[in-house]
matplotlib code that plots the C-alpha trace (Angstrom):
import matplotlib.pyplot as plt

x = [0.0, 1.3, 1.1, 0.4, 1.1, 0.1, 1.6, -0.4, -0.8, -1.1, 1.4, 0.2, 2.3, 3.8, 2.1, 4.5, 4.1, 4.9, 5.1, 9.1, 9.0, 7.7, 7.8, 7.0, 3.7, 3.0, 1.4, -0.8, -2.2, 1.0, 3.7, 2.6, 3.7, 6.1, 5.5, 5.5, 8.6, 10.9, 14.0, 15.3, 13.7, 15.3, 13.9, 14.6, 13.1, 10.6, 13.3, 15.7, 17.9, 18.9, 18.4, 18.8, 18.0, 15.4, 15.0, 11.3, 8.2, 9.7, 7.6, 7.9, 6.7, 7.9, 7.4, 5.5, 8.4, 9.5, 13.2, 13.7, 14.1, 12.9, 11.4, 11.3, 11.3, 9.8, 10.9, 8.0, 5.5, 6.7, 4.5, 7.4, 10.4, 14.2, 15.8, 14.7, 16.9, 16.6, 18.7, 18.5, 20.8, 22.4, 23.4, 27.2, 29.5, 30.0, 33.9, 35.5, 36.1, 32.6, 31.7, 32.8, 30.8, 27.4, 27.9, 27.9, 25.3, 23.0, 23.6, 23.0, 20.6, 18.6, 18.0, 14.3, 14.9, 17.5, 16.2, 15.9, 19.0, 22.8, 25.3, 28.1, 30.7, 31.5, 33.7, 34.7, 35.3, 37.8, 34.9, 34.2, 31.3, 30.5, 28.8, 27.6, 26.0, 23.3, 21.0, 17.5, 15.4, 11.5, 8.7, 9.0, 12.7, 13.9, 16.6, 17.0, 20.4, 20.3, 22.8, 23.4, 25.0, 25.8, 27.0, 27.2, 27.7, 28.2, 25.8, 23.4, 24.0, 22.9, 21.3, 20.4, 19.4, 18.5, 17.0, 18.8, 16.7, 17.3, 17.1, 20.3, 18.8, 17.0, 20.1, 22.0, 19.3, 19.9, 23.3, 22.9, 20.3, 23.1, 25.6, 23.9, 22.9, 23.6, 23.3, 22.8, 24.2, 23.1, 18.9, 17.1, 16.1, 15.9, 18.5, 17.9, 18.9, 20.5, 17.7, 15.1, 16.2, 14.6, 11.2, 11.8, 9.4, 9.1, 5.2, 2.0, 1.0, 3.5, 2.5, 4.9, 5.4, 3.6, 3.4, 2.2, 0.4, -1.2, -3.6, -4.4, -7.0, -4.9, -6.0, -3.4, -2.9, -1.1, -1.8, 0.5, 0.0, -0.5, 1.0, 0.4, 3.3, 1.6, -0.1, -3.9, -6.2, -7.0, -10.4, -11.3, -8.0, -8.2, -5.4, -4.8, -2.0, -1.1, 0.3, 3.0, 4.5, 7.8, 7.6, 5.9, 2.4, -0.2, -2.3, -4.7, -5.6, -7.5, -9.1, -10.0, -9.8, -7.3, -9.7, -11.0, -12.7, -9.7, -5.9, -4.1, -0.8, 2.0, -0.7, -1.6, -4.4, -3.9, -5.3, -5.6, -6.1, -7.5, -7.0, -9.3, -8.0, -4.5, -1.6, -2.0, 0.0, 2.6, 3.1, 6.2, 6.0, 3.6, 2.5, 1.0, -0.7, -2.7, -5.0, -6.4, -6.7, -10.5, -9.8, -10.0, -8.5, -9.4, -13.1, -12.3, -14.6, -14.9, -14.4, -14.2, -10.8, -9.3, -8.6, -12.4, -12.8, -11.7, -11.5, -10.3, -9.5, -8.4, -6.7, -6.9, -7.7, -10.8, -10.9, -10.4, -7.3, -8.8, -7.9, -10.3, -10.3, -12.6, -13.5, -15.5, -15.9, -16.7, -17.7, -15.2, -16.2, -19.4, -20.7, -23.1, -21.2, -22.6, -21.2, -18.1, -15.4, -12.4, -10.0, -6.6, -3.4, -1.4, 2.5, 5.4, 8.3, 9.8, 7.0, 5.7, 1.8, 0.3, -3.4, -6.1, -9.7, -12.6, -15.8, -18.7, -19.5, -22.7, -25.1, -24.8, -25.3, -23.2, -23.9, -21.9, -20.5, -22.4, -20.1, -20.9, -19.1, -17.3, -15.9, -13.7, -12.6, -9.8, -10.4, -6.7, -4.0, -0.2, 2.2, 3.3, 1.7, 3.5, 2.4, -1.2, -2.3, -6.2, -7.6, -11.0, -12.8, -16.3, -18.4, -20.2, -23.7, -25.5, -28.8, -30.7, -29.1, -29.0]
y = [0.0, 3.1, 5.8, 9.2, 11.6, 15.2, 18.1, 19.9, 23.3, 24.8, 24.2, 23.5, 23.5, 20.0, 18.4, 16.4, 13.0, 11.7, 7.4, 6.9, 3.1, 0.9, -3.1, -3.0, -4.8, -8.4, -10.1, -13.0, -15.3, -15.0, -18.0, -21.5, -24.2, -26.7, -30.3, -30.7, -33.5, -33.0, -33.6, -30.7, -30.2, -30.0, -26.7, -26.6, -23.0, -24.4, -22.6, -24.7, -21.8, -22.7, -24.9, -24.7, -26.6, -25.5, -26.3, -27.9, -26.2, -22.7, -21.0, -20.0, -17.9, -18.0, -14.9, -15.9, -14.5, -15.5, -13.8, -13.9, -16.7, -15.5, -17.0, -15.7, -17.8, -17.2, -19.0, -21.0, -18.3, -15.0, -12.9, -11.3, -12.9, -13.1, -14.4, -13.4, -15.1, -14.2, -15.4, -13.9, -14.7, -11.7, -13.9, -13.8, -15.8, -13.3, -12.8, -12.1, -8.8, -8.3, -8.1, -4.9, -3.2, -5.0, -5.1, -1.0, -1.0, -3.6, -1.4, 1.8, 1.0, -1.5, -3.3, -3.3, -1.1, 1.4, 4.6, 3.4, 1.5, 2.2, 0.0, -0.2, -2.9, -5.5, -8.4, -10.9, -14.5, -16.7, -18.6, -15.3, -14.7, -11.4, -10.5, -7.2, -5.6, -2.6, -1.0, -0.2, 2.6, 1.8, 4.4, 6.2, 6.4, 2.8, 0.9, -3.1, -5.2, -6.8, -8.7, -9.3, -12.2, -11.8, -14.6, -16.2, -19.1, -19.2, -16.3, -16.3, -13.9, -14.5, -12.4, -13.8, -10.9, -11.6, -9.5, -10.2, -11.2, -11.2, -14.3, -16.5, -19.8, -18.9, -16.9, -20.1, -21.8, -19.1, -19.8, -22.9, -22.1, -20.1, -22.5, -25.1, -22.7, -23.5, -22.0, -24.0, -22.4, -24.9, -23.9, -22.9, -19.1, -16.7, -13.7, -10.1, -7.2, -7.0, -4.4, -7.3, -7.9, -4.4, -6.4, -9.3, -9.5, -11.0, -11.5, -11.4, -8.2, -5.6, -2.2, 0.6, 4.1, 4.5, 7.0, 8.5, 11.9, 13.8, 16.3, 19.9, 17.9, 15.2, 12.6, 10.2, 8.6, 5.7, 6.2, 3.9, 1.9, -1.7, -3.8, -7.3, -9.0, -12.3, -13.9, -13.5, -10.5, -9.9, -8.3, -6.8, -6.5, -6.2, -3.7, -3.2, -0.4, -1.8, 1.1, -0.6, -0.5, -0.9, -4.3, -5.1, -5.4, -4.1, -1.7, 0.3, -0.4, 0.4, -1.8, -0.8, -2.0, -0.9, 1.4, 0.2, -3.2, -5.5, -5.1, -6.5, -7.8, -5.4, -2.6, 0.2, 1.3, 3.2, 2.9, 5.1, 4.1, 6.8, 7.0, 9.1, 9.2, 10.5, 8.1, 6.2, 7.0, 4.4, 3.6, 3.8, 2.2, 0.9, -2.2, -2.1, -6.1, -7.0, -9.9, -11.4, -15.4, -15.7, -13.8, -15.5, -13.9, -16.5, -14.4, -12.0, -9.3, -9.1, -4.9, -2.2, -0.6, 2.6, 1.5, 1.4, 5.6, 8.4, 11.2, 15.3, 16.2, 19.8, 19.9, 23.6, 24.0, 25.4, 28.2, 25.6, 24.2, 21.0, 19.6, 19.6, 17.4, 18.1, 16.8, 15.0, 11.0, 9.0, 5.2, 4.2, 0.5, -1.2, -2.1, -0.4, 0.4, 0.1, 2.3, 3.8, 5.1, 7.5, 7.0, 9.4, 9.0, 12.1, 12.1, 14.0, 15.1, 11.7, 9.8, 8.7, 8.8, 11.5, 11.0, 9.0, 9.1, 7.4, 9.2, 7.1, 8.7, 9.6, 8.6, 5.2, 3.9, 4.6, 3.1, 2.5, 6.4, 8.2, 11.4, 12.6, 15.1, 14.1, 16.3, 14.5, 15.9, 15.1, 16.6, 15.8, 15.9, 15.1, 17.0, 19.2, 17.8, 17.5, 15.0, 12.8, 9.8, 9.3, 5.7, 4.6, 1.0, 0.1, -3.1, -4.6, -4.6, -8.1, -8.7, -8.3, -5.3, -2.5]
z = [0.0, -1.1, 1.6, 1.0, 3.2, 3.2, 5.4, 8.3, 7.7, 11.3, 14.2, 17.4, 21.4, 21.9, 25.3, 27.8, 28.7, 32.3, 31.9, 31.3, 29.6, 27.3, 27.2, 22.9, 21.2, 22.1, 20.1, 21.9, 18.8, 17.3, 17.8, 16.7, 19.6, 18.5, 19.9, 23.5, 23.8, 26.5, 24.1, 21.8, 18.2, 15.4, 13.2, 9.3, 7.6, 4.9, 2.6, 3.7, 4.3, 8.0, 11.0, 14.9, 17.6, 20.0, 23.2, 24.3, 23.8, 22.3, 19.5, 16.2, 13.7, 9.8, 7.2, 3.7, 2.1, -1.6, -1.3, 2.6, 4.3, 8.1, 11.8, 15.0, 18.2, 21.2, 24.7, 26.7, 29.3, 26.8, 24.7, 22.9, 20.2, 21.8, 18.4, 15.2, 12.5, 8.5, 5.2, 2.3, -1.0, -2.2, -5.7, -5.6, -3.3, -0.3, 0.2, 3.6, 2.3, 1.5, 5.1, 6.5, 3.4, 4.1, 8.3, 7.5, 5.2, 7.6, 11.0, 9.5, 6.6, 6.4, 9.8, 11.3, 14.2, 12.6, 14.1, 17.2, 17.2, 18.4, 17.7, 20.9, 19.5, 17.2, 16.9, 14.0, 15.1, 13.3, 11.5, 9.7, 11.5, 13.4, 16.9, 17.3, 20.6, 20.5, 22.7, 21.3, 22.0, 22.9, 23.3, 26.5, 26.2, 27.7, 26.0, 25.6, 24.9, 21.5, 20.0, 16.4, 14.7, 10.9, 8.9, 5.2, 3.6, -0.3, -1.4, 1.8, 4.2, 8.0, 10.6, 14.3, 16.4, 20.2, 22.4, 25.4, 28.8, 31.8, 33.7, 33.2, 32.6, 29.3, 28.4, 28.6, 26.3, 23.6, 23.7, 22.9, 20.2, 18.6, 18.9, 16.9, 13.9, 10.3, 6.8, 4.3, 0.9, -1.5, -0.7, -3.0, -2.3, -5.1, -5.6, -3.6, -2.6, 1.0, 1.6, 1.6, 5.5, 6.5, 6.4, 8.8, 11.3, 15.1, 15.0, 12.3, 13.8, 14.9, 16.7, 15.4, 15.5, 19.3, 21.2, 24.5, 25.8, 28.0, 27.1, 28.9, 31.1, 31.7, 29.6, 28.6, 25.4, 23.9, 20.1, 17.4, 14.2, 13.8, 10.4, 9.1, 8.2, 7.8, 4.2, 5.7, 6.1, 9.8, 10.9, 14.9, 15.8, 20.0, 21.4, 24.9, 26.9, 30.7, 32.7, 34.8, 38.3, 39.1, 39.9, 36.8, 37.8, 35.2, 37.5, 34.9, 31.4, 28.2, 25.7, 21.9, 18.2, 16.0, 13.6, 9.9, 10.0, 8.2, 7.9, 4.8, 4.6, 4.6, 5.3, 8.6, 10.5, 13.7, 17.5, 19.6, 23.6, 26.3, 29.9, 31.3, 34.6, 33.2, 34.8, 37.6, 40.8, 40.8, 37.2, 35.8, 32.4, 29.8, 27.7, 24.1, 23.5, 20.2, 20.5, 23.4, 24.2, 23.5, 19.7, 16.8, 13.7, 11.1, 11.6, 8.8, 7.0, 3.3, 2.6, 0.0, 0.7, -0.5, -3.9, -5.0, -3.5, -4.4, -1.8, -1.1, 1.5, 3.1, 6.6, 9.2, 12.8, 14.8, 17.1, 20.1, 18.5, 16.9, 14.0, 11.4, 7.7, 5.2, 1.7, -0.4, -1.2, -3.9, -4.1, -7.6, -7.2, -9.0, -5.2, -3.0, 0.0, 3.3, 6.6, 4.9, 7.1, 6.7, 9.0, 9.7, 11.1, 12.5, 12.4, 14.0, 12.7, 14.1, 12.6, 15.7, 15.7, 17.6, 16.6, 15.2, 14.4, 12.0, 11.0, 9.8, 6.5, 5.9, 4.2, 5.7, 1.8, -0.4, -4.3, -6.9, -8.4, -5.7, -3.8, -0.8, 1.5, 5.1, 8.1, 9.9, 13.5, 15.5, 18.9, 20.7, 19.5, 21.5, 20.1, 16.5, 13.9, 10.3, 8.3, 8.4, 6.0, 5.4, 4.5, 3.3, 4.2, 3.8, 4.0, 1.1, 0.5, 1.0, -0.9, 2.3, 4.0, 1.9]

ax = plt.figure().add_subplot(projection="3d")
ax.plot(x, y, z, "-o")
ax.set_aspect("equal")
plt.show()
């Protein structure tokens, strides 16, 4: 999906936000379990790329990509990936003096986290292999330890990135997992660019670009995006922020769907979560979950998406400071289109989202070539806005509901 994004016209005073942490998106219907034996499995990449050997009742998660071989792992009792590994074959034999070259190029270019990544050393083992440590930056300005193995092996180049925990036992286990990792040069994965490894995911769903803020009344927000990086469509996405205490008890939350009805692969819609109470006294960080254990999301909704409207749209400001977007809408497809929504995202200068909001476009029906005009208000918004992206879903008519 191509996104478009168009520039705010009107500045407004940047708001300050109190919570200091962040513990990332988990994503609950995510890993697959791998079988329950109490000796350690053997894991081959359908690719064919690579194997490992993990220990019992870990979790995994593989990417339906054609050029990157990549799977995530997950230990037993954790929401969140610690090793992420992807392959990808750049075409050529990779030389020893290739590596410095493509190490620079991955850390500074290409890898998933790159702007909120800092490299802190690096070291080349006598296997020609490389181990490089980081810290990464999450929302609310905690870091994490993440180490990053690059290898090859013929034209295959290597990546293992773990995000390092901290109880020693299951740090033991990855090193181990490590240990026992192998390319396997002669599998058959199609040429690439070395750029293909910017899309390797830990999960389906990922929530990106959050953020967090507190109004004038003290409202705070957690607003972000969520993508799919998995094959399928999902519909009713559940998304859920924990504020935190220090000892890592959840002790307020709030509950929403991410807006729009489905997400595609490789697409964005935004959430946006509201405590109305502001922060609770004794939190110290926050949690961003998608999915909860009773959701299912094989349930997914047929739509019309943004390709079958057309829309204008005009962005200012009301006297009270709101953001207004105005414009006009137009059903392109041949269906009648039933409660049609706009939705918006609002951007930073840092990309981070700093507001969202839907409006249910009126009327309710909208048929095939019919255009129709929409005001679409956005009453808070945390921060300076300078760029915002508008999409359009809408559900089909059926024979006996229009």
């Amino acid at each position: 999906m191509i996104r478009v994004k168009h520039q705010v016209v009107v500045i407004l005073v940047s708001l300050i936000i109190f919570i200091t942490g962040c513990t990332g998106g988990a994503v609950r219907f995510a890993p697959t379990p791998l079988p329950p034996e109490l000796n350690p499995t053997t894991y081959q990449h359908p690719s064919a790329a690579f194997t490992l050997v993990l220990p019992p009742n870990w979790s995994t998660f593989s990417q339906n990509l054609t050029t990157l071989a990549s799977t995530s792992f997950s230990a037993p009792n954790t929401d969140t990936p610690t090793i992420r590994v992807a392959v990808v074959n750049l075409g050529d034999d990779i030389q020893a003096n290739d590596m410095g070259e493509l190490l620079l190029q991955y850390q500074t270019q290409i890898r998933p986290d790159v702007d909120r990544y800092t490299e802190q050393d690096r070291e080349s083992f006598g296997d020609g292999s490389w181990r490089l440590t980081g810290l990464r930056t999450l929302a609310g300005g905690n870091t994490q330890q993440v180490n990053t193995f690059i290898d090859r092996a013929g034209s295959l180049l290597a990546v293992i990135e773990v995000t390092l925990p901290n109880d020693t036992a299951l740090r033991a286990d990855i090193q181990r997992i490590i240990n026992t990792f192998e390319v396997n040069a002669a599998a058959n994965l199609p040429p690439a660019d070395l750029s293909a490894l910017s899309v390797s995911a830990d999960s389906p769903l990922e929530v990106i670009n959050v953020s967090t803020w507190v109004t004038s009344d003290g409202v705070l927000y957690v607003t972000g995006e969520v993508t799919n990086h998995s094959a399928e469509p999902v519909s009713r996405i559940p998304v859920r922020a924990i504020q935190i205490d220090a000892e890592g008890n959840g002790i307020a939350e709030a509950v929403d769907t991410v807006m729009g009805y489905t997400l595609h692969p490789e697409t964005f819609l935004p959430f946006s979560l509201r405590f109305g109470q502001g922060q609770v006294e004794g939190a110290v960080k926050y949690g961003v979950l998608v999915g909860e254990d009773d959701w299912n999301p094989e349930s997914v909704l047929t739509i019309l998406n943004e390709d079958e409207f057309d829309w204008t749209d005009d962005s200012n400001f009301n006297e009270a400071g709101q953001l207004f977007i105005t414009g006009n809408i137009t059903n392109t497809s041949l269906e009648t289109a039933k409660d049609t929504k706009i939705i918006v995202t609002v951007f930073n200068d840092q990309q981070e989202v700093i507001a969202s909001a839907f409006h249910d476009v009126q009327p309710a029906i909208l048929s095939a070539g019919a255009t129709t005009d929409y005001t679409l208000l956005v009453p808070d918004v945390g921060g300076t806005p300078a760029t915002y992206i508008l999409t359009v879903q809408a559900l089909p008519c059926g024979e006996d509901d229009c």
